[in-house]
C-alpha positions as CSV (number, residue, x, y, z in Angstrom):
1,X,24.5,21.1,11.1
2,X,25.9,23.8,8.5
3,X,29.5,24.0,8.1
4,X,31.4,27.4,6.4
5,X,34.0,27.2,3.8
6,X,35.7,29.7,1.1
7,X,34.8,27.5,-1.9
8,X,32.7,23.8,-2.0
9,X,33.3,21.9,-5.4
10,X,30.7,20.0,-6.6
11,X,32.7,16.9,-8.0
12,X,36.2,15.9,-7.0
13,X,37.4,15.1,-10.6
14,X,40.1,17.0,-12.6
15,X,38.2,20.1,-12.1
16,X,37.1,20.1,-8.8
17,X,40.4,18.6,-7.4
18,X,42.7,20.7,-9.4
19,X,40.8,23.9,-8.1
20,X,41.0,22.7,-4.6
21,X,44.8,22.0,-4.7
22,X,45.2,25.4,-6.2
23,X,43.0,27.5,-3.5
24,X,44.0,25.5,-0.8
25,X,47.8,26.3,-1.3
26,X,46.7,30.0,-1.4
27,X,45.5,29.8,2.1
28,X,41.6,28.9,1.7
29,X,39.1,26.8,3.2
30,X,37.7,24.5,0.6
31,X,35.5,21.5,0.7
32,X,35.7,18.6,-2.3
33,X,32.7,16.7,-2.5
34,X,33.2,13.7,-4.6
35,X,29.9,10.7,-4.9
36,X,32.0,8.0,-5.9
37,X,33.8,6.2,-3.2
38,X,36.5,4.6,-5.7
39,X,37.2,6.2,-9.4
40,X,36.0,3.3,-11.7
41,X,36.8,3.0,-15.4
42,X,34.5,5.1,-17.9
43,X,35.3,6.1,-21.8
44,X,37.1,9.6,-20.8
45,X,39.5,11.7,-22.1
46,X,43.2,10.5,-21.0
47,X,45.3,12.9,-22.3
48,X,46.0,16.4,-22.7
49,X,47.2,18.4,-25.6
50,X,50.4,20.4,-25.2
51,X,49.0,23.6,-24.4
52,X,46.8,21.9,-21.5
53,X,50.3,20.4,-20.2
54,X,51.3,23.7,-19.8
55,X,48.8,24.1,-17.7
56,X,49.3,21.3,-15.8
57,X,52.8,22.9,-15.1
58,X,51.2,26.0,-13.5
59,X,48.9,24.1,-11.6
60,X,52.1,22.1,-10.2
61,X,50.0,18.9,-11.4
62,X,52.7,18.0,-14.2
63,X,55.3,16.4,-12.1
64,X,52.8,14.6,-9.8
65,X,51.0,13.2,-13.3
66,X,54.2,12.0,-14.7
67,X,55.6,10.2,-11.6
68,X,52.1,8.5,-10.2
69,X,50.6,7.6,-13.7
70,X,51.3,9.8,-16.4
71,X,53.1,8.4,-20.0
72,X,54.9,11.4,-21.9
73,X,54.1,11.1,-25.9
74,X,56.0,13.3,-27.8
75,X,55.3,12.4,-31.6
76,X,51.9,13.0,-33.0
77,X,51.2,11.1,-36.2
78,X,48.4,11.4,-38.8
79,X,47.0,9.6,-41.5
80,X,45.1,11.2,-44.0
81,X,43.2,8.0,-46.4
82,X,43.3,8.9,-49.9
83,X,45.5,12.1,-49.9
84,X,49.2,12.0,-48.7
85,X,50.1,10.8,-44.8
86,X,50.7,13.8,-42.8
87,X,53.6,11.7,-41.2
88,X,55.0,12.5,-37.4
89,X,55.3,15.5,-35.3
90,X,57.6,16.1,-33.0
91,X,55.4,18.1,-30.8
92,X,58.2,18.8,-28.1
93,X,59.8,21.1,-31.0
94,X,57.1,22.2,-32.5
95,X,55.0,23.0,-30.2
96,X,55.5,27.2,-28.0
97,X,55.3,25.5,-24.8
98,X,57.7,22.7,-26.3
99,X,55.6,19.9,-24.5
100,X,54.3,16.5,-25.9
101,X,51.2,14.9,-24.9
102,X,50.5,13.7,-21.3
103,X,48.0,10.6,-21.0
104,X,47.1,8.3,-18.4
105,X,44.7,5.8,-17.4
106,X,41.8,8.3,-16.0
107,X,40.8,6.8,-12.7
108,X,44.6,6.8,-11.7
109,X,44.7,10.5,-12.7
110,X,41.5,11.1,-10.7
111,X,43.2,9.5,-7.7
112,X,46.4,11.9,-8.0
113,X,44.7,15.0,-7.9
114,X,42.0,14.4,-5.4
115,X,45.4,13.1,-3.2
116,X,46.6,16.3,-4.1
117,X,44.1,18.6,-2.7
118,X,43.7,17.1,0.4
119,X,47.8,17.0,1.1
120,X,47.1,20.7,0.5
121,X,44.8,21.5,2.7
122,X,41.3,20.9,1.2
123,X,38.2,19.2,3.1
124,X,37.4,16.2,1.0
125,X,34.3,14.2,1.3
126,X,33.5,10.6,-0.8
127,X,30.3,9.5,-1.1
128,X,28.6,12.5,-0.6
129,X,25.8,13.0,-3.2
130,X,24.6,16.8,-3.5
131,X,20.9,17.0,-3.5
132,X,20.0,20.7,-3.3
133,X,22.1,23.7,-4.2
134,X,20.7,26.2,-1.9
135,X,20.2,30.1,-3.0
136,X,19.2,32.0,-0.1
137,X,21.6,33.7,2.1
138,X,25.2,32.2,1.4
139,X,25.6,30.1,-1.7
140,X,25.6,26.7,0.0
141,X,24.5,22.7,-0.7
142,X,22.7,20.0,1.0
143,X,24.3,16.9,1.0
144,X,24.0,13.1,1.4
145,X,26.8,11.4,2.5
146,X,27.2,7.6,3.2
147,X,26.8,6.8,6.8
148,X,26.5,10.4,8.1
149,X,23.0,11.4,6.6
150,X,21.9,14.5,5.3
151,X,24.3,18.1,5.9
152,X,24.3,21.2,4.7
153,X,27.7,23.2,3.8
154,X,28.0,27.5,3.1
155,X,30.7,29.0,1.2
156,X,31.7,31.8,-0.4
157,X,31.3,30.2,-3.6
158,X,30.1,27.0,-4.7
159,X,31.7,25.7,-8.3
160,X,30.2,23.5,-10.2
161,X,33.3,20.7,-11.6
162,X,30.0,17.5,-12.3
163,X,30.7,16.9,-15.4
164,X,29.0,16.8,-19.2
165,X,25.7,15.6,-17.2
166,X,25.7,18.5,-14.7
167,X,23.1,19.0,-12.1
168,X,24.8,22.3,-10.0
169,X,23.8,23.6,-14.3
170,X,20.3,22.5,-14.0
171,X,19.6,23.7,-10.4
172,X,21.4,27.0,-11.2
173,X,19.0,27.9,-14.4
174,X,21.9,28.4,-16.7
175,X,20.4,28.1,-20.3
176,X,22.2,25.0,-22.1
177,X,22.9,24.9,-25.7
178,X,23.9,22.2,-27.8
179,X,25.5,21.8,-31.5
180,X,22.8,20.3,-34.1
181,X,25.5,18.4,-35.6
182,X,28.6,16.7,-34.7
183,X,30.2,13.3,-34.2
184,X,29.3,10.0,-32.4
185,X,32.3,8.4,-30.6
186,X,33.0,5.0,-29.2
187,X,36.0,4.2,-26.8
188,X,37.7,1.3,-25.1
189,X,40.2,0.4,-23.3
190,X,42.6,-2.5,-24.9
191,X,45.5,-4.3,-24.2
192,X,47.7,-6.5,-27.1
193,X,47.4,-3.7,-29.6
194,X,50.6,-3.5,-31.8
195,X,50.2,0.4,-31.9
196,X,53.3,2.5,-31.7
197,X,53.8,3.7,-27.8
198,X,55.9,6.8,-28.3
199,X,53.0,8.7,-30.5
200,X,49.4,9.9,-30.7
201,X,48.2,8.2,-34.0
202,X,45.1,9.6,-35.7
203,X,44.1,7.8,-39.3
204,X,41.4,10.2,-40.3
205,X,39.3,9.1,-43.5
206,X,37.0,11.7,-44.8
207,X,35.1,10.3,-47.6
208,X,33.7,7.9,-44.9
209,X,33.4,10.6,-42.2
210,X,35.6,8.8,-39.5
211,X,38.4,8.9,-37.6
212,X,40.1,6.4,-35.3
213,X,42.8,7.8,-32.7
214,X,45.1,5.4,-30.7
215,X,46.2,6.8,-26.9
216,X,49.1,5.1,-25.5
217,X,48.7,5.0,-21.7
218,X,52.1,2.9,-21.3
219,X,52.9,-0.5,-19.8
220,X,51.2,-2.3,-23.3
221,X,47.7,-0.3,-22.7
222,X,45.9,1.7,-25.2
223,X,42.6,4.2,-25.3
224,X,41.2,3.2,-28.9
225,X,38.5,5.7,-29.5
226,X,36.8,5.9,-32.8
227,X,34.3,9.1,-34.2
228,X,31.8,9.0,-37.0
229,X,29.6,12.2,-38.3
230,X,26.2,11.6,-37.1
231,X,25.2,12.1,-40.1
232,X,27.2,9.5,-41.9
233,X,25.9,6.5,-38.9
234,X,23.1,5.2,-41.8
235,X,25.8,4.4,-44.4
236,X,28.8,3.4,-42.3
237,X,29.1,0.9,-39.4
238,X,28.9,2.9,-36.1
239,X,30.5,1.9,-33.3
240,X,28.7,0.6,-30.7
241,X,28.6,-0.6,-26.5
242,X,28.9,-3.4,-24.8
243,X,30.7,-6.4,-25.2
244,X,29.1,-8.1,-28.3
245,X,30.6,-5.0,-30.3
246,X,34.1,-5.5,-30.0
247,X,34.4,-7.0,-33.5
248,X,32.4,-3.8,-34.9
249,X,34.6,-1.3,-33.4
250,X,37.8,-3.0,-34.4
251,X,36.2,-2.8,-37.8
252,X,35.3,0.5,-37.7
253,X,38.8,1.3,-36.9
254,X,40.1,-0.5,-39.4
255,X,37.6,1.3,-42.0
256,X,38.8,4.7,-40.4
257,X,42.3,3.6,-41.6
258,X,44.2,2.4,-38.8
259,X,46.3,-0.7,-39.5
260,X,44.2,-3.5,-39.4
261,X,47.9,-5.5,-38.4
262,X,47.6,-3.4,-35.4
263,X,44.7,-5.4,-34.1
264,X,45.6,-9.0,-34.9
265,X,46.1,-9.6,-30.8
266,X,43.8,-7.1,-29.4
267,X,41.6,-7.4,-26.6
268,X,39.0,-5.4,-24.7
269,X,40.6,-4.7,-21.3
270,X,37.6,-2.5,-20.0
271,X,33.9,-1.3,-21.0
272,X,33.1,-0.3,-24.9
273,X,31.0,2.5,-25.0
274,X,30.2,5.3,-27.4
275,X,28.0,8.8,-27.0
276,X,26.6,12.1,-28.9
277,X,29.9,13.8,-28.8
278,X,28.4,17.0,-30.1
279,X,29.1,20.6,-27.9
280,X,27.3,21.4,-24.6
281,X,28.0,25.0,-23.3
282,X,26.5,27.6,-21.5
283,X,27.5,31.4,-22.2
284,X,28.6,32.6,-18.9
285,X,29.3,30.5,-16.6
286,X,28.7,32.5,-13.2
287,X,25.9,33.2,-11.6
288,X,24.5,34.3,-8.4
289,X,27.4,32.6,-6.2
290,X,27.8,29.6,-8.2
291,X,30.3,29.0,-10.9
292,X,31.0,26.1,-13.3
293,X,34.4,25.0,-14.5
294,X,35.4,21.9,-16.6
295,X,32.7,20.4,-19.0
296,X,29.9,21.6,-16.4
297,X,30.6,24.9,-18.4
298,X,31.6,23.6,-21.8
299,X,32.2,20.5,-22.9
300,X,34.1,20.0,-26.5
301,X,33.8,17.4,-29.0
302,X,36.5,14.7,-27.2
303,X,36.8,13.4,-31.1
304,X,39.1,16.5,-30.7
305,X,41.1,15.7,-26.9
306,X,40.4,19.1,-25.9
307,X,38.3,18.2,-22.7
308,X,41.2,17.8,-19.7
309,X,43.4,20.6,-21.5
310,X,40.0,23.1,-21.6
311,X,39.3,22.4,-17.9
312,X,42.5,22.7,-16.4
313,X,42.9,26.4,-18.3
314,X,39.4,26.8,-17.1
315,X,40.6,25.8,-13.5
316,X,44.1,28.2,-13.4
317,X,41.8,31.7,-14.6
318,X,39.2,31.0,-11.9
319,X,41.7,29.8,-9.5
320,X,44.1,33.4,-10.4
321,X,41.0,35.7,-10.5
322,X,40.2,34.7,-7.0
323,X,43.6,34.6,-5.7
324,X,44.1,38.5,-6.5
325,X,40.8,39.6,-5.6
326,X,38.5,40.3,-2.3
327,X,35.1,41.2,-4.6
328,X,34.9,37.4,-6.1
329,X,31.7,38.1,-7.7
330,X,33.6,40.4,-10.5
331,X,36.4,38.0,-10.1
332,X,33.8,35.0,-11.3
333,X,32.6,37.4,-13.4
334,X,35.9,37.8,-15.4
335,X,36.4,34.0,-15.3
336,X,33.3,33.5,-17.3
337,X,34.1,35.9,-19.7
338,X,37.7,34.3,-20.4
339,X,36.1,31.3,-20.4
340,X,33.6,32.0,-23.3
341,X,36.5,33.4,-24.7
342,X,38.8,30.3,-24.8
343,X,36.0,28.2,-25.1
344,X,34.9,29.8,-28.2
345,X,38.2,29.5,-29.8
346,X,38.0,25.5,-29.6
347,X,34.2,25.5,-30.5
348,X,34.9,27.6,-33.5
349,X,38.3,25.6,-34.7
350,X,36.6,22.3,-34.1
351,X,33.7,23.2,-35.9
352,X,35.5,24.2,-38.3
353,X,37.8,20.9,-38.6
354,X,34.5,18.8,-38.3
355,X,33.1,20.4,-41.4
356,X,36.6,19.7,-43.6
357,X,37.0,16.5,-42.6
358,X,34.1,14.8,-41.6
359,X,30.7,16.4,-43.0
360,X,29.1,13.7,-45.5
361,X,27.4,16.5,-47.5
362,X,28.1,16.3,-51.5
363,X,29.1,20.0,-51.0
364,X,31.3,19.2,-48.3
365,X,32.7,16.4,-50.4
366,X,33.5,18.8,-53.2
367,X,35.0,21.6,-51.0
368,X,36.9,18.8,-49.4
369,X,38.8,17.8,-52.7
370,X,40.1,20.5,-52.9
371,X,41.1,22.0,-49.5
372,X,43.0,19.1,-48.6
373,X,45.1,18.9,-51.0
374,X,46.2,21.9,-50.4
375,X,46.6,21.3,-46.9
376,X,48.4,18.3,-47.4
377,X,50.9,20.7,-49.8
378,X,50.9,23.7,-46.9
379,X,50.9,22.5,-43.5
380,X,51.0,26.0,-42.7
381,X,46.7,26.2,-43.8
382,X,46.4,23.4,-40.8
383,X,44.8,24.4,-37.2
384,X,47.0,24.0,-34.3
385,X,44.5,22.5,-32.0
386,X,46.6,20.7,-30.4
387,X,49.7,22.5,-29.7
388,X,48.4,26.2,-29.4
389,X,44.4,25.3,-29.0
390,X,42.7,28.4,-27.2
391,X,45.7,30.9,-28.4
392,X,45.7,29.9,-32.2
393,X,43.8,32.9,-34.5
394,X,40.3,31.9,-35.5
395,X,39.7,35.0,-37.6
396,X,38.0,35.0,-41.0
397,X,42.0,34.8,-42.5
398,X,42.1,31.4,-40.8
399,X,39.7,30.0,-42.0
400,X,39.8,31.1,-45.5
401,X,43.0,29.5,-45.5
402,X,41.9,26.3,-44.0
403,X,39.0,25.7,-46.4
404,X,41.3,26.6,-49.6
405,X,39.4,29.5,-49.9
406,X,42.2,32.4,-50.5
């Protein structure tokens, strides 16, 4: 049995949820087809920066977010060990979209959107496992789905939203390429911590290559995440999973500079696990009828919380360029070309910030001296990653300004 839609999303996460909600209000057939049954807990990003909440706004996701799960943060501190604290941000005022931060427990966000989509309009399946993306004819996928066998479903276009891990990537012979360096993170979900609720709080120590950033998800619950150069792991404790870890990463945060009276009650309140955080992209996302959004297409560092903000811009150009088009493949064409474009912002800023503050190199150490101190003089050298992200200049001026270099 073969059924027709517009689009088909493969995953029925922020991306492929967002997307749905979004066509599906425009007047199109579109199918979300999600494996999981029930959104369980998993070290994820949970909270976007405040160009990504922008975003959110266009997308009408904002005020369903806020209400259902979401906990408004509008201060952003930082901690810089041995130089001067950056102290707070207000990001609300400093920020061009004058937003803060939006976080929320990921599974509950998860649950929203997928809601969302199908109280617009979109055909959404759970439990259905894609098993073949098929080429011939119209772009279309066969699928397994828990106790109605094996279908197959046609559309228009078929959009990869699978994640970091993707398969609709693999099947569709995109090329994959991959940072050689970068960070190793660890996260966990914790309850009792005596962190301040109404900020982001980032203690970043660069002589040991770590930072540790605290997300405040409200009602007492925190994301703790902690990141470590890959480079640095032989010399430094790295965080690590499971359960017999917890004292390691709350020492590891505590090394990265957090507040180790932050910790005296903690408690794990979900799994401890850490990853290769390094860059995954592929230069074009489109091809052929199929199109990947989301970290499918790119997925950032998440030492740096880009991830949700990146997909949901990813999301609102594909979602426009379809809207006000009838030839979607130049329309997925132009998608892929903003999305390198935006992409490569991040990739270039982060790299960039990674190198400052985290590389364990003796020349990195001596350029580091330096550079931050001047930083910590002239906020103005800084990179807005998280209020401006994708829009803030990564010319050769930038940077020579960042790395003390002018």
């Amino acid at each position: 049995m073969t059924e027709a839609y517009d689009v088909i999303t493969v995953g029925g996460g922020l991306a492929g949820a967002a997307l749905a909600k979004r066509l599906a209000e425009n007047g199109m057939r579109v199918l979300v087809l999600e494996r999981e049954v029930a959104f369980r807990d998993r070290v994820r990003g949970e909270q976007m920066h405040c160009w990504g909440v922008a975003e959110a706004r266009t997308l009408g996701l904002y005020e369903l977010l806020l209400e259902a799960c979401g906990h408004e943060v509008r201060y952003w501190s930082d901690q810089l060990v041995g130089f001067s604290e950056f102290g707070r941000r207000d990001l609300v005022k400093t920020s061009p979209h004058r937003a803060g931060s939006l976080n929320f427990y990921h599974p509950d966000m998860q649950a929203v959107v997928i809601g969302a989509a199908a109280s617009a309009g979109a055909t959404v399946r759970r439990g259905a496992r894609v098993v073949e993306l098929i080429s011939n004819g119209l772009p279309g996928v066969r699928v397994h789905e828990d106790g109605n066998g094996e279908r197959v479903y046609r559309a228009r276009l078929v959009v990869g939203a699978d994640g970091r891990n993707s398969v609709c990537r693999r099947w569709g012979g995109f090329h994959v390429e991959r940072d050689s360096e970068g960070m190793v993170i660890a996260g966990l979900l914790m309850e009792g911590l005596a962190a301040p609720e109404d900020r982001m709080s980032a203690s970043v120590n660069p002589r040991r290559s770590m930072i540790s950033l605290t997300v405040p998800l409200g009602a007492g619950r925190f994301r703790a995440y902690v990141s470590i150069h890959k480079d640095a792991i032989e010399s430094t404790a790295a965080p690590l999973s499971g359960e017999a870890n917890f004292p390691t990463f709350l020492t590891a945060s505590i090394t990265s500079g957090a507040p180790s009276k932050w910790y005296e009650a903690a408690r794990a309140a979900g799994p401890l696990a850490s990853y290769d955080a390094r860059d995954t992209w592929v230069s074009h996302p489109h091809r052929a009828g199929l199109v990947l959004i989301g970290d499918a297409a790119a997925s950032n560092d998440p030492s740096w919380g880009c991830g949700l903000s990146l997909t949901l811009r990813d999301v609102r150009v594909l979602a426009d360029k379809l809207i006000a088009s009838d030839d979607w493949s130049g329309a997925a064409d132009d998608y892929a070309e903003e999305h390198d474009r935006h992409y490569g912002v991040i990739h270039r800023l982060t790299g960039w910030a990674r190198a400052l503050f985290y590389h364990p190199s003796l020349v990195a150490a001596a350029v580091r001296e330096s550079a931050l101190t001047r930083l910590v003089a002239d906020r103005t050298r800084s990179l807005d990653i998280v209020g401006i992200g994708p829009d803030f200049p990564c010319d050769e001026t930038t940077r020579r300004r960042f790395f003390g270099e002018d």
